[in-house]
KOLBAFI-948303 format. One record per residue (C-alpha): x, y, z. Coordinates in steps of 0.02 Angstrom, whole numbers, plus 50000, padded with zeros to 5 digits. Example, Ala and Ser with C-alpha at 12.3 -4.5 7.8 and 13.67 -1.06 7.14 Angstrom:
2
50615|49775|50390
50684|49947|50357
//
This chain:
898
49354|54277|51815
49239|54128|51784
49045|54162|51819
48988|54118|51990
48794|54064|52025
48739|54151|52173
48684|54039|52338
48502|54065|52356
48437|54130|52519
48262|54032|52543
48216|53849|52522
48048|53762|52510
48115|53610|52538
48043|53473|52658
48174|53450|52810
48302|53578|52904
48418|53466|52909
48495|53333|52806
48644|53198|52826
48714|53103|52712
48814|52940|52759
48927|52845|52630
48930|52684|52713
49054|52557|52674
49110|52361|52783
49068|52490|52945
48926|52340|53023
48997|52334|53174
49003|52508|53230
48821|52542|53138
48732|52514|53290
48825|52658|53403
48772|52761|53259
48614|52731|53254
48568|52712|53428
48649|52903|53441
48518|52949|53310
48393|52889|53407
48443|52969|53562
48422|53145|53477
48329|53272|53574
48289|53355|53416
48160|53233|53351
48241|53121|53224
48091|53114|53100
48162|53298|53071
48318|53258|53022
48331|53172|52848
48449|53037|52854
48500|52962|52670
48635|52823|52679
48721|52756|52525
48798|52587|52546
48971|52575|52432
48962|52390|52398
48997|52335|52583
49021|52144|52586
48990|52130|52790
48795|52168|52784
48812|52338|52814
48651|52354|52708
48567|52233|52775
48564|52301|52932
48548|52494|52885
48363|52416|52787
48302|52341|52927
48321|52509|53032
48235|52620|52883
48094|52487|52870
47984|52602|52995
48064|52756|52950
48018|52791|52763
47968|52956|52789
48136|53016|52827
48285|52889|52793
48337|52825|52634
48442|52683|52614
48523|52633|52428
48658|52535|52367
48763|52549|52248
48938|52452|52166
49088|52537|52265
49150|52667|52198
49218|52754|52345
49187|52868|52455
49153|53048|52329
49039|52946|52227
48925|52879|52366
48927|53058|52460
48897|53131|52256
48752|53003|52245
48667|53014|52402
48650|53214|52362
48529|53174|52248
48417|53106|52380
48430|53274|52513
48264|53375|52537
48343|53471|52661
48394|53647|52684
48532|53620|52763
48672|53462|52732
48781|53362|52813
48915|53216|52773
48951|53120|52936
49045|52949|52956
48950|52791|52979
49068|52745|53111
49044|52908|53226
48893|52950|53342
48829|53091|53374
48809|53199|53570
48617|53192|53605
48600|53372|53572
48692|53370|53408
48547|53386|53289
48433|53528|53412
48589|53639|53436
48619|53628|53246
48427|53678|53241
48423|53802|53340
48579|53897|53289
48496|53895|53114
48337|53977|53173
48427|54108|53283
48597|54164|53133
48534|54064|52983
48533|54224|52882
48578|54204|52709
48740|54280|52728
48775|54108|52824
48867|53994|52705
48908|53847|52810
48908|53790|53007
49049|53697|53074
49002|53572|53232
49131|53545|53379
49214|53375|53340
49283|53277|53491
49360|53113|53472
49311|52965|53521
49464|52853|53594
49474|52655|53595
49410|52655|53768
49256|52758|53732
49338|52912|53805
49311|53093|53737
49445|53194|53695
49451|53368|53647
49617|53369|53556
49597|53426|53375
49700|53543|53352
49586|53655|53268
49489|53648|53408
49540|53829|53470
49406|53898|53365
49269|53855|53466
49365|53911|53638
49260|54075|53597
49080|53993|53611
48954|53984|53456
48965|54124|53365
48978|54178|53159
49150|54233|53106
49217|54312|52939
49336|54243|52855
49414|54365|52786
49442|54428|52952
49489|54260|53058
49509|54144|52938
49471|54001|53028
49519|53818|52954
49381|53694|52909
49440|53530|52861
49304|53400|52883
49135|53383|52826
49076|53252|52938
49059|53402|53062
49006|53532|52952
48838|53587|52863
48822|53642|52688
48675|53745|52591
48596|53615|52482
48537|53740|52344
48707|53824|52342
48789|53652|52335
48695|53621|52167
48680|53787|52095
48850|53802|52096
48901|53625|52044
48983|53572|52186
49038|53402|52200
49173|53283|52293
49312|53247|52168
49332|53070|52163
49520|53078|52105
49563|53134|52255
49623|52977|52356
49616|52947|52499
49621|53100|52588
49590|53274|52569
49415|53248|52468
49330|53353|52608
49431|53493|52625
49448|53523|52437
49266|53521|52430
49220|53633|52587
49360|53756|52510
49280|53720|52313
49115|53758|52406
49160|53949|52484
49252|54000|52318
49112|53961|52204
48992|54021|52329
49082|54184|52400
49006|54145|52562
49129|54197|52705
49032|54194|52834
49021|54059|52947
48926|53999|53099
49026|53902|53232
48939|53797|53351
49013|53748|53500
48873|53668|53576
48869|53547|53458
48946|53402|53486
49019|53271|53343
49097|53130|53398
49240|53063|53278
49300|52875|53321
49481|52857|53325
49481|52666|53286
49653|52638|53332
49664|52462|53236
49726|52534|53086
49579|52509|52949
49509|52696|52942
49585|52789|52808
49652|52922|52918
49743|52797|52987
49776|52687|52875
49830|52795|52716
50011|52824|52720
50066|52695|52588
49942|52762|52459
50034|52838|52319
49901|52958|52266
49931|53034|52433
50071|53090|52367
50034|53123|52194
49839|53150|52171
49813|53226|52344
49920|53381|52297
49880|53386|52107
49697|53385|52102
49651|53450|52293
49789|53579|52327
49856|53643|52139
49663|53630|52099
49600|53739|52219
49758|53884|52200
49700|53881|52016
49524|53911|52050
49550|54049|52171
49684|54120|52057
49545|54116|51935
49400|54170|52019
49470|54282|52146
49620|54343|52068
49714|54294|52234
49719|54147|52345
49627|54218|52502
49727|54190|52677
49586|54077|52744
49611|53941|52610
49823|53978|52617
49799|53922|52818
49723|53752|52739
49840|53723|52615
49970|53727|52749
49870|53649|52873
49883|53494|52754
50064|53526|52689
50128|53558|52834
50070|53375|52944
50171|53289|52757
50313|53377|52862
50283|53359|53016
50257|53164|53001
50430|53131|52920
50496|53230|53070
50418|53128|53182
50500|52982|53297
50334|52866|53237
50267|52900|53087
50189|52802|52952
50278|52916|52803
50413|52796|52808
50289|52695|52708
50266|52831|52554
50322|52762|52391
50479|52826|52324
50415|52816|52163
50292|52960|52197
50434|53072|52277
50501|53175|52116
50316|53210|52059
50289|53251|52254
50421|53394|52277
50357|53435|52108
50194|53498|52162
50236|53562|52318
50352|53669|52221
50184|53731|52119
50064|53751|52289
50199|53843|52381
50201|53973|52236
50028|54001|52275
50057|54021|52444
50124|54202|52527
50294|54194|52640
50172|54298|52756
50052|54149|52758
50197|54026|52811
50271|54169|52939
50088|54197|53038
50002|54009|53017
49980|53962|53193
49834|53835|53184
49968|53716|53258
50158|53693|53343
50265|53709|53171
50432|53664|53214
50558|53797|53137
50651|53693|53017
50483|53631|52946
50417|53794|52923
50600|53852|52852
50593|53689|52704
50434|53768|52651
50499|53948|52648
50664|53924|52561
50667|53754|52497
50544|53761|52348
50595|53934|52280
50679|53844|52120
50837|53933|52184
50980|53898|52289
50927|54002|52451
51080|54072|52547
51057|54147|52720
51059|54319|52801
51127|54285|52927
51222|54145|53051
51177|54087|53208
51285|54089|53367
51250|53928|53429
51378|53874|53598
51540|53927|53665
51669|53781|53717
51731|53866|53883
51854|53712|53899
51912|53694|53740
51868|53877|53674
51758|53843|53524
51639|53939|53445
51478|53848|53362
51375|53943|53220
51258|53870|53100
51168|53931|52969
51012|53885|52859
51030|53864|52654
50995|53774|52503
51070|53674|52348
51263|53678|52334
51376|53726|52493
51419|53900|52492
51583|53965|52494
51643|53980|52668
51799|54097|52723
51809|54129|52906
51919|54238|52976
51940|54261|53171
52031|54399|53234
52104|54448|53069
52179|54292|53025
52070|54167|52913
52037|53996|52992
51958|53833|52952
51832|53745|53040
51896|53640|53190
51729|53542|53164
51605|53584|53039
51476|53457|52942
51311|53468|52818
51168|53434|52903
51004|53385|52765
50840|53386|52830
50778|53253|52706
50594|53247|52670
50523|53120|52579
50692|53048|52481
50768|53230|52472
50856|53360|52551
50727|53510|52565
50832|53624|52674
51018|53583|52731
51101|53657|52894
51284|53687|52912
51373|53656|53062
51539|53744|53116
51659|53749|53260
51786|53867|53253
51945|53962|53350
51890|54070|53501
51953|54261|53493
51883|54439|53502
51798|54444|53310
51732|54317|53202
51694|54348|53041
51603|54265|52919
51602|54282|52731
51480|54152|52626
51495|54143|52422
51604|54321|52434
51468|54410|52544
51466|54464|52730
51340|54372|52830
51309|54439|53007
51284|54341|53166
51122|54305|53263
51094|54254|53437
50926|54187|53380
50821|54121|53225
50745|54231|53130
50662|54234|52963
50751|54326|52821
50608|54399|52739
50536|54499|52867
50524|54527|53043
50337|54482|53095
50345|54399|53237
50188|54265|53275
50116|54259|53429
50193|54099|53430
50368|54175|53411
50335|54304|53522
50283|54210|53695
50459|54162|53759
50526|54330|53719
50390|54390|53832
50414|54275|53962
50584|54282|53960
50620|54470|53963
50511|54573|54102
50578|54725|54036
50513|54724|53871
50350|54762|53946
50399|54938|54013
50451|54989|53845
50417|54919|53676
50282|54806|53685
50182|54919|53819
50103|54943|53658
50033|54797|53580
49840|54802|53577
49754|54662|53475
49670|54558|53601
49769|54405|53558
49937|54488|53592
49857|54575|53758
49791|54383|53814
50005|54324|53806
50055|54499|53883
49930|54441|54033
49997|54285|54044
50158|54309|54051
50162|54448|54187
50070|54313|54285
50211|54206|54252
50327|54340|54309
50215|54397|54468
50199|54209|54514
50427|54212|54529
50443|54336|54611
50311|54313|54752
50372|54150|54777
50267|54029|54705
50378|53968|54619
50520|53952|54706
50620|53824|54756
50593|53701|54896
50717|53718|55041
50855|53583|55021
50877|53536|55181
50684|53502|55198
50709|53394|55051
50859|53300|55049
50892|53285|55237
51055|53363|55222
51104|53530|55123
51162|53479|54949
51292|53631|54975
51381|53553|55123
51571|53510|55159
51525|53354|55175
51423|53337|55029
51544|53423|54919
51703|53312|54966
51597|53165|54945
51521|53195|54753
51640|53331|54701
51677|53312|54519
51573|53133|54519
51591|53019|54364
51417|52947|54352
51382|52775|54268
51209|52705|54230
51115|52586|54115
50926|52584|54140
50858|52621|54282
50808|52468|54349
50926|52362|54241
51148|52353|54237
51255|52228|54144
51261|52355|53971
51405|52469|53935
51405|52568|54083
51426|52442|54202
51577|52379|54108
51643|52544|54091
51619|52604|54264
51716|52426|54313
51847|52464|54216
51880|52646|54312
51880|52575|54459
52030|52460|54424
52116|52558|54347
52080|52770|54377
52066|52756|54551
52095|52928|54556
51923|52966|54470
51771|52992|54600
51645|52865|54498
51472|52790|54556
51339|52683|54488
51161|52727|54482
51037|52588|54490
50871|52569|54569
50883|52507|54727
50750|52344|54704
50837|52297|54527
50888|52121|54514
51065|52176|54494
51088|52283|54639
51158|52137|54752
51259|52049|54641
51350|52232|54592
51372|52297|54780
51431|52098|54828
51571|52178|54673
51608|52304|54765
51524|52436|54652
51492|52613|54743
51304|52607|54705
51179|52777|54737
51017|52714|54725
50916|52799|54587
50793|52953|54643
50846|52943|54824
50933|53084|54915
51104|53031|54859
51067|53033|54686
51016|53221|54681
51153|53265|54775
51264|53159|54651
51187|53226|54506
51199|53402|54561
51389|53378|54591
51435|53283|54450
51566|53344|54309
51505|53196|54205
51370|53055|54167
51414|52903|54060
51244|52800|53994
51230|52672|53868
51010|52740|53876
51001|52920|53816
50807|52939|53879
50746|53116|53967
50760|53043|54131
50957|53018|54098
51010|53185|54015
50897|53282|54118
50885|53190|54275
50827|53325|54387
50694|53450|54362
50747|53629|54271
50634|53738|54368
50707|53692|54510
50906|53664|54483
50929|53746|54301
51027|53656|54168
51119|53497|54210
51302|53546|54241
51360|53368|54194
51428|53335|54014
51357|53174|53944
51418|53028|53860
51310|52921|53756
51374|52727|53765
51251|52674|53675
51146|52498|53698
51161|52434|53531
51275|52475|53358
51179|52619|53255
51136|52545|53083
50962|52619|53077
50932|52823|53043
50867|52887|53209
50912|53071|53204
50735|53087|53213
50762|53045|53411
50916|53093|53450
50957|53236|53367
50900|53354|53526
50988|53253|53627
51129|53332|53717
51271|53204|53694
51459|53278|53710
51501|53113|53664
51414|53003|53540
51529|52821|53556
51510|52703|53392
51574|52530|53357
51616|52530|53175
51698|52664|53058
51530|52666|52951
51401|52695|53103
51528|52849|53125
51537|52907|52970
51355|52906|52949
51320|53009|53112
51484|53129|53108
51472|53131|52910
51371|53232|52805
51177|53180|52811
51036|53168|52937
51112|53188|53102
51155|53339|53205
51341|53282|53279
51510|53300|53201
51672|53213|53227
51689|53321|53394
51554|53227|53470
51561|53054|53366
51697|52957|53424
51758|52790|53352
51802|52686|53514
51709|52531|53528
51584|52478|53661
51663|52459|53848
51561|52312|53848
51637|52213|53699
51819|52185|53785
51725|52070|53907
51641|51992|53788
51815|51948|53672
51886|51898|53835
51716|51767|53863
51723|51688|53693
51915|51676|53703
51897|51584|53844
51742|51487|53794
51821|51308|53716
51759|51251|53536
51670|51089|53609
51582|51222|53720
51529|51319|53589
51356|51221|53558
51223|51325|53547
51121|51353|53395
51018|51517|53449
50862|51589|53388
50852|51792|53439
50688|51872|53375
50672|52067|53400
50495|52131|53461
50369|52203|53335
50303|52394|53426
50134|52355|53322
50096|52184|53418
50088|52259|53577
49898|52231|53658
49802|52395|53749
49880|52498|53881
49798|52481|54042
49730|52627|54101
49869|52727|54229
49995|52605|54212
50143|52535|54099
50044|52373|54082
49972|52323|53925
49827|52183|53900
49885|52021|53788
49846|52062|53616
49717|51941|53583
49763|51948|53368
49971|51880|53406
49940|51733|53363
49869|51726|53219
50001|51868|53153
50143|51843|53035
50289|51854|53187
50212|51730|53296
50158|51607|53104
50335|51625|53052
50432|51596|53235
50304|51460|53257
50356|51376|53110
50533|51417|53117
50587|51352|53293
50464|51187|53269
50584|51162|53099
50632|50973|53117
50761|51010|52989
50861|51150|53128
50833|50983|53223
50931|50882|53119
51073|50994|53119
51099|51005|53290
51081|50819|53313
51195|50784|53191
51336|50923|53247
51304|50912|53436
51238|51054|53450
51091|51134|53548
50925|51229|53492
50878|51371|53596
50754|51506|53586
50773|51688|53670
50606|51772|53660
50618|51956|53660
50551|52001|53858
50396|52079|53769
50364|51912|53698
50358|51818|53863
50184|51835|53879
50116|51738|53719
50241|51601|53714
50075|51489|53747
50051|51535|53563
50191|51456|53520
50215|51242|53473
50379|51238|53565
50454|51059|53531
50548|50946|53648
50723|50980|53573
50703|51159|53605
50747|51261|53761
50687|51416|53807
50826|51546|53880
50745|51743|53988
50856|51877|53967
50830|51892|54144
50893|51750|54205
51046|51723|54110
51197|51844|54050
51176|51855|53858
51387|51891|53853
51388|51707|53898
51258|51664|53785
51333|51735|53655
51518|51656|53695
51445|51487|53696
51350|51508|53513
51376|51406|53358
51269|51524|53267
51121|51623|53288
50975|51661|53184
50890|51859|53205
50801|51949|53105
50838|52155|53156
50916|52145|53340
51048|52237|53374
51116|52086|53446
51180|52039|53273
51310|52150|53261
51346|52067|53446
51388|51918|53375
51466|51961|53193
51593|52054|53328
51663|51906|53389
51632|51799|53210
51472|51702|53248
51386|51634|53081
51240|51729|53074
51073|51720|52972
50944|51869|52963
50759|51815|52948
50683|51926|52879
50510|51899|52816
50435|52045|52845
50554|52179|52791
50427|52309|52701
50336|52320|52855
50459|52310|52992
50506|52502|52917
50338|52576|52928
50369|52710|53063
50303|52613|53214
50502|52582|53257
50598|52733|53299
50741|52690|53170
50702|52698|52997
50812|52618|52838
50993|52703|52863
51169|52669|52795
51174|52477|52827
51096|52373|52683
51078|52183|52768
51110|52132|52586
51249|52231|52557
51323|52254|52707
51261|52110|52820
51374|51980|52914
51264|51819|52862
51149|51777|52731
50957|51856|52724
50815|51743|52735
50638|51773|52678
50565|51607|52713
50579|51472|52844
50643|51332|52720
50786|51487|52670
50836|51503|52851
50845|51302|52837
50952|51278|52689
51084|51424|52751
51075|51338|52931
51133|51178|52841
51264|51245|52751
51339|51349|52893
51332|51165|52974
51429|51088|52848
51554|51240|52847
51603|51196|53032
51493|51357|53120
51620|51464|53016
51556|51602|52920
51609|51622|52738
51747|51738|52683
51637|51853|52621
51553|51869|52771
51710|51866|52866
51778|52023|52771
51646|52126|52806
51659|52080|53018
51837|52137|52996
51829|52297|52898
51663|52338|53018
51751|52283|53177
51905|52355|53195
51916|52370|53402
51930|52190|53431
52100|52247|53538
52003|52238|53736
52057|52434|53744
51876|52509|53699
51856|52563|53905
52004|52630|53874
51975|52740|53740
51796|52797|53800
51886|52856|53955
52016|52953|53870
51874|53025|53754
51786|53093|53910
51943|53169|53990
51988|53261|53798
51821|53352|53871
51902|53419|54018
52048|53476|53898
52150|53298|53899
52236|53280|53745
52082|53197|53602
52113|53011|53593
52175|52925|53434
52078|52803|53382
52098|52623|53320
52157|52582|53131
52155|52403|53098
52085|52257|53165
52158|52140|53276
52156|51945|53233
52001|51839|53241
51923|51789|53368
51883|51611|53372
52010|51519|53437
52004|51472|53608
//
């Protein structure tokens, strides 16, 4: 154990306090900080303020010299070349007279009490024993709004107080809101570690602080108030850090694996307090590749060997018991599982199986079950007699480029006994997760078996005692109290609806209802085609159409003669309660789940996803949890790559190959759409998430970003649809130039130099089946309406110029099976003058794609047949125990021939 200088307990230095600021291009948000400074009630010629300026280039300095002109005595203001953060917060150490230290941000503020309650707790528990204080940090939102949302905020829920932490080992990542002990800080050698880039500098050195120290106790001060600014545009480097490679290399190697050595060294162990903040850290890596936006999809794959690499090492420094009982924050089970089994050097094999669902109709059995490395050997056996799978697939939870932690997926045979044997041993079934290497249950894991189960508290958990536990037990017998007094409990139907949802009446109407929808507020997608379809032809099925009664479709669908229940009214819950299924090409909450679960349980319904566009991105992220019974695709790789093994959740049982209802109208339009009419040369941008301006406050709204125009999207549009060479071709082929903004672009098309020889086309004023039947070509550069038009053999050309960033998390897809190069149905374009030149020579082929390009449209598109309602019908009646549909083989002939 290395030598360890003690902290000393007095000072004789000049100020209390102390705060160091390394300042760096931060000018415009200087004066909020300073002008919180001087609204101190603590009088700020107390409070030593030393800032070091990094080699700003926006007269940061500048400014921060003026301000310290009349305030020698106790702010210091130096520059230095930038070095980075570590180095200016290393330097500007130097300068601190103070007993006690801080590092804030130059771009936060402070409360106007910060500085006296940080006084004042000194004076009252600054004994010696006191190692550091930790302030209350709220953030500060875009609109100036305070939010308490860390989630390490739960520390302070208790009030100010001093904890140990080898008793609550509370989780201190910041130092902007934290003090330090100057003379232990240099007695002890402490300093930031300017290798590690370009996050996780402050935690390593709060933790590198307490293990050289030994202090473990530590004040908490929830009356003082920090004030972090979430700038929300993208240029912190909490915000801003994602495509850094030493996150993902120098983070872990010299902040994580450097601070399990040095309490391996010093303490012999690594103490529980700094295990909670190595997982605090590891565990948001997870967490943000699990997430539906998330800038990890812009981590360099370069870093990703040496990244699994040292989180192998960490985690070996790092108790299962730490992983089981962490709790600072919501730790979805899978994530915490990866980190339990999947960095053990060994292939993990379960304990156990879970019993997932039972197929009443079709009398299946699901299990799963958790492992690692190879596929064990499976041998099922049900009711004596060994079986195989009816469905089964690999599911791998991929983290950063690799599969951490794999989940099988198996349907088998109904009977009495199921047994399961994996790699030649018996594994037992579970009707619940569980961890394998102990039972310790977390409060966490613990809450909905107490709310769920009001007998366990008459037996064994009459018991528990630490006041944690006893705060849930409370809880949850007010839950239970609050059911059965009534308080919960259901509003009467007929006060709601009008009419008793249980009536004859009611029941003979929506009895065993087929419901179609799209959006909402919008039709014209696959389930309006679909539901047309049943109504020609399964007249015997009871089928409506949801819409919102003021959409802009309703009339022209009830002038059809379309059954329509207007969305939310009394109708619809009385549909939706009755209904045996629901048919959507949208797969949001307020379509799976329509009505609320307190109140009317679990939908009874089983639902089919249409879908509103061909899958060629990976978004298992989203829809994973979704509860599709049917998941329809268009071409046999978007099935494969869902049903196969890989990222997604559903099997071939749910996956089914059938083509889009909508596509047999549109074969039928461009059949019928004559070659002379065929004249359009169209130009079919998708919408960039990031470009979207402010949110209004309590509304869907958002403000016009005031930056559009000058981004690359609106530069490279611009550019592209003022091209007097696109010009030329249509002049010279007869053709048409035409420009269909994504809706979210209508508002900044004043941006835009939109010539005389182009037209602009609204989605919602014209039917983009037409569109599409009457195009010569079209130019895109992600839509989904590419694969529209490769399915009925438009030329196509993909511009896209800004391909690296497109896939930086802010879109729910991210890359998938479909490579545009590989697999595309046109040429890609980086530049304007590319999307020119293949433009020209689509022109001189006659608007006929190459043969290359051809091939891959017919091996992708092989329900080009006008039978894909068809199908999707028959797939939905296999779930009432119909005989499973067969789907399509080959293609059918080209399509464009009048």
């Amino acid at each position: 154990m290395s030598e360890v200088t003690p902290a000393t307990s007095s000072s004789q230095r000049r100020f209390t306090v102390g705060a160091v600021f390394a300042v760096y291009n931060v000018a415009r948000y200087l004066p909020d900080l300073l002008a919180s400074l001087e609204r101190q009630t603590l009088p700020i010629d107390r409070v030593q303020l030393v800032f070091v300026d990094d080699g700003s280039t926006d007269g940061s300095l500048e400014l921060l010299q003026r301000w310290a002109a009349a305030r020698q005595e106790h702010v210091t203001v130096v520059g230095q070349a930038n070095a980075w953060v570590a180095a200016a917060r290393n330097a500007g150490l130097a300068h601190v007279d103070a007993e006690w230290v801080t590092f804030a941000d130059p771009d936060d503020v402070f409360d106007d009490r910060y500085f006296e309650e940080v006084v004042k707790f000194i004076d009252l528990h600054g004994a010696p024993r006191v190692g550091m204080l930790v302030a209350h940090q709220l953030r500060l939102n875009e609109r100036l709004e305070l939010v308490d949302s860390h989630p390490l905020r739960v520390k302070f829920a208790k009030g100010s107080r001093i904890v140990d932490l080898a008793h609550e080992p509370v989780i201190q990542m910041a130092v902007n809101s934290a003090f330090f002990r100057t003379d232990a800080i240099l007695a002890n050698s402490v300093q930031f570690d300017g290798r590690i880039r370009p996050v996780f500098e402050d935690a390593h050195f709060i933790a590198s602080y307490l293990l050289r120290t030994r202090f473990t106790d530590v004040g908490v001060l929830a009356s003082a108030k920090y004030h972090y600014r979430v700038r929300g545009d993208g240029t912190s480097l909490m915000e801003s850090h994602f495509d850094h490679p030493g996150k993902y290399t120098d983070v872990l190697r010299h902040g994580h694996l450097d601070l399990v050595r040095s309490a391996e060294d010093q303490l012999g162990i690594v103490p529980r307090w700094l295990e909670y903040t190595l997982l605090y850290d590891l565990f948001w890596y997870f967490k943000n590749e699990r997430a539906l936006n998330s800038a990890s999809a812009l981590a360099p794959e370069h870093t990703f060997d040496e990244f699994h690499d040292l989180v192998s090492e960490i985690r070996s420094g790092i108790s299962d018991d730490a992983i089981h009982t962490f709790d600072a924050m919501g730790v979805e089970f899978a994530v915490r599982k990866a980190l339990l089994i999947g960095y053990t050097g060994r292939a993990a094999r379960p304990s156990y199986a879970k019993l997932e669902r039972v197929d009443e109709t079709r009398q299946h059995v699901k299990f799963t079950y958790w492992f690692t490395g190879e596929l064990p050997v499976e041998r099922i056996a049900v009711d004596g007699r060994d079986v195989v799978p009816v469905h089964a697939k690999t599911q791998d939870l991929v983290f950063y480029g690799r599969a951490v932690l794999r989940q099988r997926h198996v349907w088998v045979e109904r009977g009495r006994q199921t047994r399961l044997w994996l790699d030649g041993a018996v594994v037992p079934f579970s009707r619940g997760e569980r961890y394998e290497a102990d039972e310790a249950l977390t409060i966490r894991q613990l809450r909905p078996q107490i709310l769920g189960q009001r007998k366990r508290f008459e037996g064994r958990w009459s018991d528990v005692s630490t006041p944690a536990l006893q705060h849930v037990k409370r809880h949850a017998r007010e839950v239970y109290d609050g059911v059965r007094s009534g308080k919960y409990k259901r509003r009467a139907e007929d006060a709601l609806l009008g009419v008793s949802v249980r009536s004859r009446k009611t029941r003979e109407k929506f009895a065993g209802a087929w419901v179609f929808m799209d959006r909402d507020t919008d039709a014209n997608d696959n389930a309006e085609h679909l539901y047309r379809w049943v109504r020609k032809n399964r007249p015997d099925i009871n089928s409506w159409f949801v819409l919102a009664r003021d959409s802009k479709d309703w009339d022209r669908l009830q002038a059809e003669g379309f059954r329509l229940v207007a969305h939310r009214s009394g109708d619809w819950r009385k549909l939706m309660l009755h209904a045996a299924h629901v048919a959507s090409s949208h797969i949001d909450v307020y379509v799976v789940n329509p009505l609320p679960k307190w109140r009317y349980g679990d939908p009874r319904f089983t639902f089919t996803w249409l879908q509103h566009g061909v899958t060629n991105y990976d978004i298992s992220r989203w829809v994973n949890n979704k509860p599709a019974e049917l998941f329809v695709t268009v071409t046999p790789q978007e099935k494969e790559s869902i049903a196969g093994d890989g990222p997604y959740t559903f099997s071939d049982r749910e996956v089914v190959l059938t083509g889009f209802p909508r596509h047999d109208e549109l074969l039928r339009k461009r059949r019928g759409t004559p070659e002379p009419a065929r004249d359009l040369i169209l130009i079919m941008p998708t919408w960039r998430k990031k470009l979207a301006g402010a949110q209004i406050p309590g509304s869907n709204e958002r403000l016009k970003n005031p930056a559009f125009g000058s981004s690359d999207y609106a530069l490279e549009f611009n550019a592209l649809i003022g091209s007097e060479r696109l010009r030329d071709v249509a002049l010279s082929t007869g053709k048409r130039v035409v420009f269909m903004p994504h809706p979210n672009m209508r508002p900044y098309l004043s941006d835009f130099d939109v010539p005389d020889w182009v037209e602009i086309w609204d989605f919602g004023a014209v039917n983009v089946q037409d569109v599409l039947a009457r195009a010569a070509l079209v130019v895109t550069d992600y839509s989904s309406l590419g694969f529209e038009a490769a399915f009925i053999d438009v030329p196509l050309v993909y511009f896209q110029f800004d391909a690296s960033s497109f896939f930086d998390g802010s879109h729910v897809g991210r890359r998938g099976y479909f490579n545009y190069e590989r697999d595309g149905f046109g040429p890609v374009a980086t530049t304007v003058a590319a999307v020119e030149a293949a433009v020209e020579t689509i022109g001189e082929r006659g608007f006929v794609s190459s043969p290359e390009y051809l091939a891959r449209t017919e091996a992708a598109f092989i329900t080009r047949d006008e039978a894909n309602c068809e199908r999707v019908v028959g797939a939905m009646l296999a779930l009432d125990g119909a005989p499973r549909i067969t789907e399509p083989r080959r293609s059918v002939d080209r399509v464009e021939t009048a």
